[in-house]
N, C-alpha and C positions, 0 to 999 in steps of 0.2 A: 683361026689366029689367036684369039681370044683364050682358047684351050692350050694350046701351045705355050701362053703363056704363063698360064697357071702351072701347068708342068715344069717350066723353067723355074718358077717360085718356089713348087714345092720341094725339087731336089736340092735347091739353094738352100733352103730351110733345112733340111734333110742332113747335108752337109755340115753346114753351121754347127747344127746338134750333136753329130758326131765327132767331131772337131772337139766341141765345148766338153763332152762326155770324155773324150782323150785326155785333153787336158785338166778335167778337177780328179781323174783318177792318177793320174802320172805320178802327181808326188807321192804318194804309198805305193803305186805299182814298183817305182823306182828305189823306192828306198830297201824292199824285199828283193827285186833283183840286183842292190849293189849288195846287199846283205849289211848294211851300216843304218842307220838314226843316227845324225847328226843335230843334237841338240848347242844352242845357243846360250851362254846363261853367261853371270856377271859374277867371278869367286870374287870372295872378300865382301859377299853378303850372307854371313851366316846368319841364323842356320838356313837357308837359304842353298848358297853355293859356295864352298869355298875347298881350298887344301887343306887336306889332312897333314897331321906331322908326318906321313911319309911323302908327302907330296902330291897327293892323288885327291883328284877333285871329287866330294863330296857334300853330303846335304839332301835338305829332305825335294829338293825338284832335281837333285841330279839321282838321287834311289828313285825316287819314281818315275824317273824318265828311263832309267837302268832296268825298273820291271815291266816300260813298256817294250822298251827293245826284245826283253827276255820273250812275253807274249806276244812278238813280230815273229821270233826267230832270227832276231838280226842281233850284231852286234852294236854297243853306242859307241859316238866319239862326241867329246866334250868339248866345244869349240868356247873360249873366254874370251867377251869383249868384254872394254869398256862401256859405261851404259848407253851411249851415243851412238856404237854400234853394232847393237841388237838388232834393230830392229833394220836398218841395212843389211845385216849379214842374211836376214828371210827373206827381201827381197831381191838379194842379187840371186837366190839359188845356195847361196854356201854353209846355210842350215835349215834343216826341213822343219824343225821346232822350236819357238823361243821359251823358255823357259825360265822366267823371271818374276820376281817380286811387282809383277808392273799390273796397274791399274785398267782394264781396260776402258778410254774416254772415246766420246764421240770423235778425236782430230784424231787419233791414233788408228780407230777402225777405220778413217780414210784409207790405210793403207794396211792394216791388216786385216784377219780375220782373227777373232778373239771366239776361242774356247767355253765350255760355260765355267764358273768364276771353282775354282777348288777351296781355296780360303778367306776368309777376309780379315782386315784387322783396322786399327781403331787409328787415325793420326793424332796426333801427341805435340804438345809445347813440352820442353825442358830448358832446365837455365843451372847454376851451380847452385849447390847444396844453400849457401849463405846470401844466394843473390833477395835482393830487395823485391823480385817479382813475386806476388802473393797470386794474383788471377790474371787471366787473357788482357782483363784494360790494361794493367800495370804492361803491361810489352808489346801493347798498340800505341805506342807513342813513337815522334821522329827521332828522339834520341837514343832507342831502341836498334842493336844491328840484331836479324835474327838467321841463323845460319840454315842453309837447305841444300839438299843436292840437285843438284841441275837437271834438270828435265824429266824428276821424278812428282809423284799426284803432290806431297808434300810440299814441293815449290808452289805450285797453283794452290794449296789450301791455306797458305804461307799470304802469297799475297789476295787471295781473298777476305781472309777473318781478321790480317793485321795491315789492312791499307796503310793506316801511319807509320810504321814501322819500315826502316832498313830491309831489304831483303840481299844476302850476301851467297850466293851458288858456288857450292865446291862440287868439283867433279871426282867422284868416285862412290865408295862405300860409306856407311853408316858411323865408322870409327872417328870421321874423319870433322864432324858436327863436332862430334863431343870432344876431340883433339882442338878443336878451334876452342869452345865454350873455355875449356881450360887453361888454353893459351891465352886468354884475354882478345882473341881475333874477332868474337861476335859474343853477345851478352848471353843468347837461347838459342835454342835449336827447335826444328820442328820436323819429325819422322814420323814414321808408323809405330804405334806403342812396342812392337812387339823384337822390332829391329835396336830400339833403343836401350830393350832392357836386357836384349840378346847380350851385348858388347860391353854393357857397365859393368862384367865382374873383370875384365880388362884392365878399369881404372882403378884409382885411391876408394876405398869404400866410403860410401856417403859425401862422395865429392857433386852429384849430379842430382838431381830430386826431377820428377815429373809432376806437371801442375795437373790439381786434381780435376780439371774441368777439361775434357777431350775436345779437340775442334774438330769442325763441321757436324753433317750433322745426319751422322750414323756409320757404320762400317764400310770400308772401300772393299768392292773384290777384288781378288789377285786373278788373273787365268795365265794361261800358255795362248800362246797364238801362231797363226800358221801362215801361208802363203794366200792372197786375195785366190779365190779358185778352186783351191785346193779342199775342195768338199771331201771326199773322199777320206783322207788323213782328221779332217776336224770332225768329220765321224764317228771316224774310228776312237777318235781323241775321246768325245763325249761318251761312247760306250765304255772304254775301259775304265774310265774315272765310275760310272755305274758298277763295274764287275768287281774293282777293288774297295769301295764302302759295301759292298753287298758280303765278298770273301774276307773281310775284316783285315786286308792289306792294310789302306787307305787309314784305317784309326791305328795301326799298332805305327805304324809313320808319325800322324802326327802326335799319338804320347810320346814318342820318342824325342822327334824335331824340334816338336811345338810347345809341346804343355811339360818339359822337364830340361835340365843344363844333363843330362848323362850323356849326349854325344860329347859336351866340353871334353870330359875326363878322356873321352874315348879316343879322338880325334885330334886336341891341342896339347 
């Protein structure tokens, strides 16, 4: 009896395993037999994601999410949410990759799996060219409003380092801080350095200054993330980011994206 029982356990276990094995392969098995990657990303964060003047979405996580399809053998499709839903769109199933500017935090891996980090960047206070604010105290006060986007690391480093301060969330992209700053809507703003200094050639020159003291307290990474499960794909994910800094993909990207404006001319 006793044995009988264990046999029942083992092929339950047996089961179980193959099941689980089905499942964290599925979404890569799946996505080579639809012949599509469906990436998720958020346009109107360049250099990040956005539209080209012909219309067609581009940036440095949609090229390289464009050379991961290439080395699938699949083709991409570029799905655009708002930022609220990204990370929705991965777990209904209606994108096998998110691929965004996003942070990966301990509440967020509640529900994803995060990638290891591809870049990092710095978050940033800014306020207008002529404003009174000199350092971080000057804009940790109540009569301080400081503007952030919703539900990005920048909101939470927002209200971490400037407890006294107004915290004021606009939903969408980067442009939209500094469209407030200058509209008199919020005094500062607080992004990732690298997003804010993307969008100032946009503005009046010398209309935006960044204060020279960075908050928190070191670099945030960025990664892609994928479905809870889906081991298989975040795999694969983790080797191709090794194969393109190894082939000099990965760096001729980001001199292009990151460390220079020539996509501007190219693309706007």
């Amino acid at each position: 009896m006793l044995k009988r029982k264990w046999t029942i356990f083992l092929m339950a276990g047996l089961c179980l395993l193959a099941f689980a094995s089905t499942s964290w392969s599925g979404v890569l098995s799946d996505i080579v037999d639809r012949g599509e990657l469906r990436v998720a990303v958020q346009s109107g964060a360049a250099p990040y994601a956005f539209m080209n003047k012909e219309g067609k979405p581009t940036g440095a996580m949609v090229e390289i999410t464009r050379e991961m399809a290439n080395r699938m053998g699949v083709k991409l499709k570029v799905l655009d949410y708002d930022w609220d839903g990204l990370i929705p769109a991965i777990l209904s199933g209606k994108a096998d990759i998110l691929a965004a500017d996003m942070t990966p935090t301990l509440k967020r891996a509640l529900k994803l799996t995060f990638c290891d980090p591809w870049y990092y960047v710095q978050p940033a206070a800014f306020t207008k060219a002529d404003a009174a604010f000199k350092t971080l105290e000057d804009m940790n006060k109540p009569e301080v409003t400081v503007g952030v986007l919703l539900g990005s690391t920048g909101e939470n480093t927002a209200k971490k380092f400037l407890p006294n301060a107004k915290i004021k969330s606009y939903k969408g992209g980067g442009r939209m801080i500094v469209q407030a700053i200058l509209a008199g809507h919020v005094d500062a703003g607080v992004n990732d350095d690298l997003a804010v200094l993307t969008v100032l050639p946009d503005f009046p020159p010398n209309s935006i200054r960044l204060l020279d003291k960075r908050l928190g307290e070191g670099k945030d990474p960025l990664a892609f993330a994928v479905q809870p499960g889906a081991v298989n794909l975040w795999q694969w994910t983790n080797l191709f980011f090794e194969n393109i800094r190894a082939d000099g993909f990965y760096k001729e990207q980001m001199r292009y994206w990151m460390e220079s404006t020539d996509w501007k001319k190219d693309n706007e």
